[in-house]
C-alpha positions in Angstrom: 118.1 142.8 290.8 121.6 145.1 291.4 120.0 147.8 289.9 117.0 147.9 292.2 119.9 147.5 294.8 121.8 150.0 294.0 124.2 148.1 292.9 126.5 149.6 289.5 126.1 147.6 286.4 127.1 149.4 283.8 130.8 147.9 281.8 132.4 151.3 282.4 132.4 153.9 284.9 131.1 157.4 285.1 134.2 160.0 284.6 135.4 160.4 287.8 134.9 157.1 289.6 136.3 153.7 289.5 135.0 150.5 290.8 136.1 149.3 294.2 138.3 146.7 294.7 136.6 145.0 297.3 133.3 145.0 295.5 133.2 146.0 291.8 129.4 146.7 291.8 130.1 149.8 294.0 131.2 153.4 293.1 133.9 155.2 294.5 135.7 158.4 293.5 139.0 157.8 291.3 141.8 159.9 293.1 142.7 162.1 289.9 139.5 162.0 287.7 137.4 162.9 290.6 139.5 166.5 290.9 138.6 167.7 287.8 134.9 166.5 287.8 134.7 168.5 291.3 136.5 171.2 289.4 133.9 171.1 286.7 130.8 171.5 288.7 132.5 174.3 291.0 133.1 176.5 288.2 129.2 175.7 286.9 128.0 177.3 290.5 130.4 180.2 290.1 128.5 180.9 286.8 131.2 180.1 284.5 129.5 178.7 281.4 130.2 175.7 279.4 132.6 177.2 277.0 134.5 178.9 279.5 134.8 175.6 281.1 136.1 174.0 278.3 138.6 176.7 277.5 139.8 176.4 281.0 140.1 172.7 280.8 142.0 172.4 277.3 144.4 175.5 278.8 145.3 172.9 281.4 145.8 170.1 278.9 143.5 167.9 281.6 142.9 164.4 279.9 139.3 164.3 278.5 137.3 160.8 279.5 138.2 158.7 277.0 141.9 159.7 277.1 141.9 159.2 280.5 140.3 156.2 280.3 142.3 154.6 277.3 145.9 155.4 279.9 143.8 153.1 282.4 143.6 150.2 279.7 140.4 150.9 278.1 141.0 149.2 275.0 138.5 149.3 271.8 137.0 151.3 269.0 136.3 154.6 270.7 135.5 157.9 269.0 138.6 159.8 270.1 137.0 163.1 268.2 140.1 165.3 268.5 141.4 164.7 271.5 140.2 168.1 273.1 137.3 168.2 276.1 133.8 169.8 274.1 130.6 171.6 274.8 129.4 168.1 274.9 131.5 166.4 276.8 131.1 169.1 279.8 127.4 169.9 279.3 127.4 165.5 279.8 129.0 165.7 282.9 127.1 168.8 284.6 123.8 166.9 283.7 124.7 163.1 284.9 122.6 162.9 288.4 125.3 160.1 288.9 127.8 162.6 290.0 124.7 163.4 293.3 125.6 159.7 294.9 122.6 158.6 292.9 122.2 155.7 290.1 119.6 155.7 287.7 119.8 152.3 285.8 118.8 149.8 283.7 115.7 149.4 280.9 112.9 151.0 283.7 115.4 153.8 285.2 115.4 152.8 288.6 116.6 155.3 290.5 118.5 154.7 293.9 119.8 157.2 295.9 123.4 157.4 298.1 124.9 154.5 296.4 127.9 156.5 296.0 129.8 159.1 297.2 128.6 162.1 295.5 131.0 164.9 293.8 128.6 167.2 294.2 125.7 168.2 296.7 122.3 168.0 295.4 121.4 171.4 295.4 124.5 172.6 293.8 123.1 170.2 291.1 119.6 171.1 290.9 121.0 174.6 290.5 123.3 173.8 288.1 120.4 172.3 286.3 117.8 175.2 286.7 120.9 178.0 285.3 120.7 175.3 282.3 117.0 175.1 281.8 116.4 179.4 282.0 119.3 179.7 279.7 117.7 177.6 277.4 114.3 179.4 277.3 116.1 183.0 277.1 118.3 182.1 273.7 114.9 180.4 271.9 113.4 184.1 270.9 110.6 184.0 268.3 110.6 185.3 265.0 113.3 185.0 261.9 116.2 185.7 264.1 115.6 182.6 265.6 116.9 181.0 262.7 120.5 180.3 261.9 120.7 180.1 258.3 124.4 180.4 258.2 125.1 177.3 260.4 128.4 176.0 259.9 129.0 178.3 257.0 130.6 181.2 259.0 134.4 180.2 259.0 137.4 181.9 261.1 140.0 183.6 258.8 142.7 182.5 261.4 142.2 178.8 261.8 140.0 178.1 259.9 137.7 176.8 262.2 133.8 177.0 262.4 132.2 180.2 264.1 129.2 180.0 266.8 126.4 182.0 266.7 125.3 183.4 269.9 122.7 186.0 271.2 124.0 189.8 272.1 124.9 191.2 275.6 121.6 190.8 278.1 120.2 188.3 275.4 119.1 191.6 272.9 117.3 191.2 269.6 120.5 190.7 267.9 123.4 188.1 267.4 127.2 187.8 266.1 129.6 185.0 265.7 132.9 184.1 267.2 135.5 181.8 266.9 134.9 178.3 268.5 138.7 177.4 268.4 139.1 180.1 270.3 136.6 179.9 273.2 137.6 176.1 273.5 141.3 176.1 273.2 142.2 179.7 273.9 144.0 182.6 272.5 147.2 181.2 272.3 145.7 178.7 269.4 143.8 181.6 267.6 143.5 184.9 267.7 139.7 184.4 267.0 137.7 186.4 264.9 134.4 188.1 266.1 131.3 189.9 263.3 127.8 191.3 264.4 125.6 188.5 262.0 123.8 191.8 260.8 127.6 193.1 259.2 127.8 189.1 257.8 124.4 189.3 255.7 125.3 192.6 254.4 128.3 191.4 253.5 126.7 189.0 251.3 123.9 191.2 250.1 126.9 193.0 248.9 129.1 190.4 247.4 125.7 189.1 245.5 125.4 191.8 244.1 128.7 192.6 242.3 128.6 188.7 242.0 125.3 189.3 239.7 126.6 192.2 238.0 129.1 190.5 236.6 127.4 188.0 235.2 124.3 189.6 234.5 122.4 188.2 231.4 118.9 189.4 230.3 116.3 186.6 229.5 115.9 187.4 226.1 119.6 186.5 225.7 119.1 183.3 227.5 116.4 182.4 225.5 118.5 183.2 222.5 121.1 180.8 223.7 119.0 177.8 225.0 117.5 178.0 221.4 120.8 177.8 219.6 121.6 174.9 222.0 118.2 173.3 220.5 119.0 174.0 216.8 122.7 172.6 217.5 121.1 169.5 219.2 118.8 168.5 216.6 121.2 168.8 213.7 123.5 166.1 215.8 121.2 164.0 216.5 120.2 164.2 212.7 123.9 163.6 212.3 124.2 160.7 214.5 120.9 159.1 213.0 122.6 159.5 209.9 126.5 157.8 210.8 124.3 154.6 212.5 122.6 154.0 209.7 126.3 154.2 207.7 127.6 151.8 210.5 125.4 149.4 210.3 125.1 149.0 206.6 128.6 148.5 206.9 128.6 146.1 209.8 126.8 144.2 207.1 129.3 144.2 204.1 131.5 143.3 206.9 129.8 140.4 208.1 129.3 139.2 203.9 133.5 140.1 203.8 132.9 142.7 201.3 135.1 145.5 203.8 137.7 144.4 206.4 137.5 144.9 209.5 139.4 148.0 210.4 137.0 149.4 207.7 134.2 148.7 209.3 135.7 149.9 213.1 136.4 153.6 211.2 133.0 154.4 210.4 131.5 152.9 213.8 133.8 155.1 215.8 132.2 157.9 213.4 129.3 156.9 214.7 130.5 156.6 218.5 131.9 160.2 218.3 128.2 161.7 217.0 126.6 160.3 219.7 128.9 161.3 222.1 129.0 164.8 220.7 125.0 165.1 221.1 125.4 163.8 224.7 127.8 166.6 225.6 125.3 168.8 223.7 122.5 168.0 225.9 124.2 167.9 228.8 125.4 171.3 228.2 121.8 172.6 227.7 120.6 171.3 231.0 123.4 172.4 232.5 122.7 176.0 231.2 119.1 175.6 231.9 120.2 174.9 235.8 122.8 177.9 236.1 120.3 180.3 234.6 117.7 179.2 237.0 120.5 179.5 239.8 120.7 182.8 238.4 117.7 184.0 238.8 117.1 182.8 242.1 120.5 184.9 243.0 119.4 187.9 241.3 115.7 188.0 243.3 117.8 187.8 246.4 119.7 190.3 245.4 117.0 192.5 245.0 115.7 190.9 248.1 112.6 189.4 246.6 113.5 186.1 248.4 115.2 186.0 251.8 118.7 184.4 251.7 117.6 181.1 253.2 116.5 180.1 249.4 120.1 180.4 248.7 121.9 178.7 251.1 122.9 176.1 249.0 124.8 178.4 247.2 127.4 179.5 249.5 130.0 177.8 250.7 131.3 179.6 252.8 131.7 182.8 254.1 134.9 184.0 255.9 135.7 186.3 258.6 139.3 188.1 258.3 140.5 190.6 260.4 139.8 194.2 260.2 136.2 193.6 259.4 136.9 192.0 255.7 134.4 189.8 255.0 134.7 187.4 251.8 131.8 185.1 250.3 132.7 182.4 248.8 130.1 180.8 246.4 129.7 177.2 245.4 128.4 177.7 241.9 130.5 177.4 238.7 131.8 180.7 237.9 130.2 180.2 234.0 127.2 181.3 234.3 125.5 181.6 231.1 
């Protein structure tokens, strides 16, 4: 087999290397990708971390993989995302054992090694891959502040882009956000906005709490309302009982020619309307029934009863302005009972 040879048999090439013209089952560097895939791993040993890789390599407008390979005739239904290099795309590269001189193919991962000319030494790799492996045990801490609850609802008041959580200086029992636009495309594209997560959630202990205020009803007054809603939905449904009956007693003297037509389609769009009228009726019930429960649930956080992760779903997002201002912006109708 050309895998257990060593041979490449994959339809496109790693990032960085081209098939050779003599034999297209073997590797060699590509004279311009191969530059920036060397640049890519030096500045990993120098400790530069993924994002500041990224920023570097958007600053430079370099051509990301699939751009590069679409100007070499790659042609197809490719995910083009938006045409900037990614977390991803790098964190891909600095983990392909490919770029070592080694290939590791096919359904039982053969591995073969110094098939290739390598873009990197080994133990640059390895070392590459340990920084990776002890980062990623240091950032998983135990405990609630573990867990993101805001994911992807922190927004930049600049760009509008999403903001990344990450862990305090010396990986400290505390985190803040900052602007991803920023650390990927640099300051030039936004001026990026930065909040300690602990000023964010008081923020929105804050907010829900004028939020409440405002719309603060007591329960008897709910209960006074859901039972007007009842009273007003049995009397139309009395009421719509009543102009079906009338319909179809006329639908009878219609079908004996005692009324004409147009008579008859009067007092059946009667009836149409009272039904319609008690399905609005309803629906306006449950739908009172729902913000009040909503309600409560915001209230109890409020009062922090229940931690905000039971109310998630009721934020859409929360924005992060300059000079510290903070806005919350909620995804619940603003009528609540």
């Amino acid at each position: 087999m050309k895998a257990q040879h060593g041979e490449f048999i994959g339809p496109r090439t790693p990032f960085g290397y081209q098939k050779s013209k003599e034999n297209p089952s073997q590797l060699v560097p590509d004279p311009v990708a191969a530059v920036i895939v060397r640049k890519i791993f030096e500045m990993a040993a120098r400790g530069t971390g993924v994002t500041g890789i990224v920023r570097h390599l958007n600053e430079r407008s370099l051509p990301t993989p699939i751009q590069y390979a679409r100007a070499h005739g790659l042609d197809g239904n490719f995910d083009d995302s938006n045409g900037c290099w990614n977390s991803r795309s790098v964190k891909y590269i600095l983990t392909n054992r490919t770029y070592t001189g080694m290939l590791v193919q096919g359904k039982e991962k053969r591995a073969v090694e110094a098939t290739h000319e390598p873009l990197v030494d080994s133990g640059t790799f390895d070392a590459i891959q340990n920084a990776f492996q002890a980062r990623a045990y240091n950032v998983a801490p135990q405990g609630q502040s573990a867990d993101n609850i805001l994911k992807g609802k922190v927004i930049c008041g600049c760009c509008g882009g999403k903001m990344q959580r990450k862990r305090g200086t010396g990986h400290a029992d505390w985190h803040f956000f900052t602007c991803i636009t920023k650390n990927r495309l640099g300051s030039d594209k936004c001026t990026g906005m930065y909040a300690r997560e602990e000023d964010v959630l008081s923020a929105i202990y804050h907010q829900l709490k004028d939020y409440v205020n405002e719309r603060y009803i007591t329960n008897s007054a709910y209960k006074q309302q859901i039972q007007e809603y009842t009273e007003q939905i049995a009397d139309l449904a009395q009421r719509k009982t009543t102009a079906w009956i009338n319909a179809m007693e006329h639908y009878e003297q219609y079908v004996q020619g005692e009324i004409s037509e147009e008579a008859f389609r009067e007092v059946q769009d009667i009836a149409n309307q009272a039904k319609d009228v008690l399905i609005q009726a309803t629906e306006d019930k449950a739908a009172c029934e729902k913000q009040y429960t909503k309600f409560r649930k915001l209230l109890s956080a409020s009062s922090k009863n229940i931690p905000l992760s039971k109310i998630m779903e009721c934020i859409d997002k929360v924005v992060v302005d300059g000079g510290g201002k903070i806005v919350v912006e909620w995804s619940i109708s603003d009528s609540l009972p």
